[in-house]
C-alpha positions in Angstrom: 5.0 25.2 3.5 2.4 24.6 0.6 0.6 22.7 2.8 0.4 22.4 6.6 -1.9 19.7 8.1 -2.0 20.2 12.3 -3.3 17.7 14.3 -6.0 16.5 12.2 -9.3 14.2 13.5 -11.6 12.6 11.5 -14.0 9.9 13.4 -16.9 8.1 11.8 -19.3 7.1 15.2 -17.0 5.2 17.2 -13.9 4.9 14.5 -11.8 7.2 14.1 -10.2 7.2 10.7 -7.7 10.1 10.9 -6.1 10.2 14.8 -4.5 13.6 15.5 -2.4 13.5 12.0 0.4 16.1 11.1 1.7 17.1 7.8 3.8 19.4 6.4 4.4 19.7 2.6 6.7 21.7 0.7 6.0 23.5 -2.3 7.2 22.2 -5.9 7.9 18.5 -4.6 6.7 15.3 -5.1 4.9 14.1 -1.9 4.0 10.5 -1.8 1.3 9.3 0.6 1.3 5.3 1.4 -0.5 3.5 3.7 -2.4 0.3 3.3 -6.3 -0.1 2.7 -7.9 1.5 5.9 -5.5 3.5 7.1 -7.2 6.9 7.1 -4.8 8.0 4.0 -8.0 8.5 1.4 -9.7 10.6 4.1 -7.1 12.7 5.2 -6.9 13.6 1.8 -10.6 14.5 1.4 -9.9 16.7 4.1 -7.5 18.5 2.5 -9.9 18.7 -0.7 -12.3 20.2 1.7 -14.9 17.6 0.7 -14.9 16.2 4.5 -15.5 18.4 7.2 -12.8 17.3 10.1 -13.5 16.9 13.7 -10.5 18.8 14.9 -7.4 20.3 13.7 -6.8 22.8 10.9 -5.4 22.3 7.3 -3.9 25.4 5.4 -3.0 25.1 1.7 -1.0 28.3 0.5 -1.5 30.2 3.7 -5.3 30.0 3.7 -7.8 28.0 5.9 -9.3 25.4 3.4 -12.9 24.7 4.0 -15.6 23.8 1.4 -16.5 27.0 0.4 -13.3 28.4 -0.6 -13.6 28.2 -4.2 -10.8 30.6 -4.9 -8.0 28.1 -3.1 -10.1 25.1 -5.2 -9.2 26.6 -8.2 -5.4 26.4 -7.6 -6.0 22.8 -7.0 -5.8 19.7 -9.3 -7.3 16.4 -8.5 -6.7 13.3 -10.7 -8.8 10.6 -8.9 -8.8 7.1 -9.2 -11.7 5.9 -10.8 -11.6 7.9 -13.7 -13.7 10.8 -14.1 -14.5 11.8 -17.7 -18.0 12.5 -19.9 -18.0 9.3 -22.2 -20.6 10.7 -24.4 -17.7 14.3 -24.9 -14.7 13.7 -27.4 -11.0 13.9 -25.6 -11.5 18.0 -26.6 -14.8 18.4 -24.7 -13.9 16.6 -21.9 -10.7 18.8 -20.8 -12.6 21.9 -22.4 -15.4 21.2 -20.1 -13.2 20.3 -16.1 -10.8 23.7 -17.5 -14.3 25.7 -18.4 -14.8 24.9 -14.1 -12.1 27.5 -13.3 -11.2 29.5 -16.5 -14.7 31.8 -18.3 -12.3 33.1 -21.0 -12.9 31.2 -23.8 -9.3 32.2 -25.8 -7.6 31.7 -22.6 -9.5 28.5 -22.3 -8.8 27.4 -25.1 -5.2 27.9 -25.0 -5.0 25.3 -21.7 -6.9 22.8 -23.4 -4.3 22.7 -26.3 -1.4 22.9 -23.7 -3.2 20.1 -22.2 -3.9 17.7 -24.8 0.2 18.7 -26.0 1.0 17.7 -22.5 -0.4 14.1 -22.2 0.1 13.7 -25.9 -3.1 13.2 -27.3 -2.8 15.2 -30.2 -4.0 13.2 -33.0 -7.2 11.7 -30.4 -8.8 15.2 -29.9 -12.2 14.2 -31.7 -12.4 10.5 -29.8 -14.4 9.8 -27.5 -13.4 7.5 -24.7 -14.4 4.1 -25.3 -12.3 4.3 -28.3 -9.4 5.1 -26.6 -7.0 2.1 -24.5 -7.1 2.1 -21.3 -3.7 3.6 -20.8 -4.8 6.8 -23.3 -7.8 7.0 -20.8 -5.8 7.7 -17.8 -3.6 10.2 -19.6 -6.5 12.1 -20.7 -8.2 11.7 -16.6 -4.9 13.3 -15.5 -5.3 16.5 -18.8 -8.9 17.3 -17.1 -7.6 17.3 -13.8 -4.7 19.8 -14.4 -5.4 21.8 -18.0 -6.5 24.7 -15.5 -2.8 25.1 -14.1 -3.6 24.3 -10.6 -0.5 25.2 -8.4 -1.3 21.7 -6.2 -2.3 18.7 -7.8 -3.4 15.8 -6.0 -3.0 12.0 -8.2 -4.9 9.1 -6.9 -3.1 5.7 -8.7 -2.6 7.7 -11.8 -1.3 4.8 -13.3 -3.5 1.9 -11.7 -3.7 -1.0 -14.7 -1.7 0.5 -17.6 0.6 -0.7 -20.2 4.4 0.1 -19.4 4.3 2.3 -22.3 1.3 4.6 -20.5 2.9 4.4 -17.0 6.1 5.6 -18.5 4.4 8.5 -20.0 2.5 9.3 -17.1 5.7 9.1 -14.8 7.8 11.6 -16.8 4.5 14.0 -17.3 4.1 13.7 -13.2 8.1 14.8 -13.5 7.2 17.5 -15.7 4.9 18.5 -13.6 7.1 19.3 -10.7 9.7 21.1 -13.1 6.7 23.4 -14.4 6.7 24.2 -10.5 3.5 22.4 -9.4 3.2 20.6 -5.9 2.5 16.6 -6.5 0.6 14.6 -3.5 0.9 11.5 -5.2 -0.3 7.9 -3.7 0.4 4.9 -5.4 0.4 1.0 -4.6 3.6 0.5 -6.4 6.3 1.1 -4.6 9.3 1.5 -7.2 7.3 4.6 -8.2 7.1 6.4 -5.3 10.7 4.9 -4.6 11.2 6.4 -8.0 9.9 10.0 -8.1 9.2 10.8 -4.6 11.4 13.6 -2.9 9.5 12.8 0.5 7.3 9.7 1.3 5.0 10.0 4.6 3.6 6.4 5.8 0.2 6.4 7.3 -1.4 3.9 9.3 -4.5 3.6 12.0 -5.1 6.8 10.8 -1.8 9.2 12.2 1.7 9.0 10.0 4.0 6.7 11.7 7.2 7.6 9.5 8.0 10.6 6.9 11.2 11.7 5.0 13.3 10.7 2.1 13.3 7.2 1.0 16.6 7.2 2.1 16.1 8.5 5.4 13.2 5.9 5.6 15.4 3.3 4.9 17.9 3.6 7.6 14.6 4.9 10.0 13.9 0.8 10.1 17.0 -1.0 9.5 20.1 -1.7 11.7 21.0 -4.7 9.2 22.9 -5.5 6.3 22.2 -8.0 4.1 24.7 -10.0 2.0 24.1 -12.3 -0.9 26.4 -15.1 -2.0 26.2 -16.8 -5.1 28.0 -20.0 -4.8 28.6 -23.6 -5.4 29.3 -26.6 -2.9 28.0 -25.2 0.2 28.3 -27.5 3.1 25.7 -27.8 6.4 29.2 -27.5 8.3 29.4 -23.7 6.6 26.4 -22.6 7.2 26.4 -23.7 10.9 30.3 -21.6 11.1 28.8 -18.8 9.4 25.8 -18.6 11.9 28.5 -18.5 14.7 30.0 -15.6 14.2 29.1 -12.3 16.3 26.7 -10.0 15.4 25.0 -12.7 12.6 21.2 -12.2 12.6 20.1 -14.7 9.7 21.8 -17.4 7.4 19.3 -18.6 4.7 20.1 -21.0 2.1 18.4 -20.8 -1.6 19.8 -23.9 -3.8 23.4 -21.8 -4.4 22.7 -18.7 -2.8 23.5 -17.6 0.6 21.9 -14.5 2.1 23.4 -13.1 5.5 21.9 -10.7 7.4 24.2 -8.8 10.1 24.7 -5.9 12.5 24.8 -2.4 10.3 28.7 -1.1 9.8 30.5 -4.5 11.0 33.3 -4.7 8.5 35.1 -7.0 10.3 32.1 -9.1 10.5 32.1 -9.0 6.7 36.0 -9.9 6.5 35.1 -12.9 8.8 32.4 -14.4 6.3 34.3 -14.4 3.6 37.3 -15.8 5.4 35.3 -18.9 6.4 33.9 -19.4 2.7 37.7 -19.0 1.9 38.7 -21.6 4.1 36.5 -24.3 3.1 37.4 -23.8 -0.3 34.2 -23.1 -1.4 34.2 -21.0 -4.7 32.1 -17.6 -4.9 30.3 -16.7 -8.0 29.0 -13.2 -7.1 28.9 -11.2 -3.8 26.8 -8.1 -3.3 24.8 -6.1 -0.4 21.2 -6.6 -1.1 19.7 -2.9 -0.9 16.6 -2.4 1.2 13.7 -1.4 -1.1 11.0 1.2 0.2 8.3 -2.2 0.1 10.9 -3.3 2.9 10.3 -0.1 4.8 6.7 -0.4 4.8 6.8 -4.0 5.5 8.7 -3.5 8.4 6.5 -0.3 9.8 2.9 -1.5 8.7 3.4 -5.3 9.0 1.1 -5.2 5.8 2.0 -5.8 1.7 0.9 -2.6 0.2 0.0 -4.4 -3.1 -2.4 -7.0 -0.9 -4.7 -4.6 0.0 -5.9 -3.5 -3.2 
């Protein structure tokens, strides 16, 4: 493991943000960290910076203690925060020159990252602007060139793509995927959900400060569900159907949307399926479309945290 996080405590008087929390993190993967507003999730990764000092446990990044003195592991570490973090009075050049200058004293060598850099987030023809003369989408590209123009093995991205234009967050999704193919470690958190869903290959869920769920989104997915939900798109649907459909066994929910029906059922009940559509069948009621609705990862973390991700912003 790239990372392994044991039994982590972080407390703040009497709260405790981060309650005995485990972690284990693979190298060259995309690890995405959710959790809603409070849950511990920005600590725990402070911790892991080594910019908190824990109350108990132990956190090892590439097989060595991390603690705030150990500038040699800090330097094979990225950090893209946030709020973003650049010199406004330095041109898109200077700024990247400056964060890589942190870690690398060569100046060729230096100067070779900054060019990969700037080649990476593709701000090639902005290297003399400074940032108020940039969008705001150019801005976050050239956050994310400071924070990795040094080659950090790990990088750790805070909402890299927090109030963007599509354009930018496309961009900034494939470079986060070009990332992990240049063999870099991602911990990425995000409050939208089709991105983690998107380019995560594991997903750990924190709340009240310990992880309540971890694993693929698939595995997530069936962690939470023992339902299936079907949609009907139809016309001339009667209070009499409704009522038959609700009768048969193993039926959870039957909600009605102007000519759409959605069914919820027991997980793996094809003949429950088969009897649905036989009683649509026999009251001659015509079907539009039919389709499974597929449970999204904002379904998973409904259903864990009881929370909307995207409400506590």
């Amino acid at each position: 493991m790239i990372i392994e996080v044991k039994n982590l405590v972080k407390k703040y008087s009497e709260k405790t943000a981060v309650d005995h929390l485990d972690l284990q993190i693979e190298e060259g993967i995309i690890y995405g960290l959710l959790g809603p507003n409070g849950a511990g999730k920005s600590t725990t990764i402070n911790c892991m910076l080594g910019l908190l000092k824990s109350d108990e446990g132990s956190i090892k990044i590439l097989g060595e203690e991390m603690n705030s003195n150990n500038l040699n592991l800090k330097a094979n570490i990225g950090v893209i925060p946030q709020n973003v973090s650049v010199f406004e009075e330095l041109t898109v050049y200077e700024n990247i020159d400056f964060f890589c200058g942190l870690y690398i004293k060569d100046k060729e060598e230096r100067k070779k990252l900054v060019e990969e850099a700037i080649e990476f987030v593709g701000l090639g023809e902005y290297k003399k602007y400074v940032p108020k003369k940039l969008s705001g989408g150019l801005v976050r590209r050239l956050n994310i060139a400071c924070g990795i123009a040094h080659k950090p093995k790990i990088v750790f991205m805070d909402e890299p793509t927090v109030a963007v234009d599509p354009q930018s967050r496309n961009s900034i999704l494939e470079g986060v995927l070009k990332l992990k193919e240049q063999g870099s470690t991602i911990i990425y958190t995000s409050h939208y959900m089709e991105e983690v869903e998107q380019i995560c290959d594991q997903i750990a869920i924190i709340d009240s400060g310990k992880v309540i769920a971890k694993g693929t989104t698939e595995e997530l997915k069936n962690m939470i569900t023992d339902t299936e939900k079907l949609v009907v798109n139809t016309y001339g649907v009667q209070d009499n159907i409704i009522e038959e459909i609700k009768n048969i066994a193993d039926i959870k929910t039957v909600e009605r949307e102007n000519n759409c029906i959605k069914i919820s059922y027991k997980k793996n009940q094809n003949s429950t399926l088969l009897k649905i559509l036989q009683v649509i069948e026999d009251n001659g009621v015509n079907i539009d479309k039919i389709y499974n609705e597929v449970p999204t990862l904002n379904t998973v973390f409904l259903e864990l945290t009881g929370k909307q991700l995207r409400d506590n912003m």
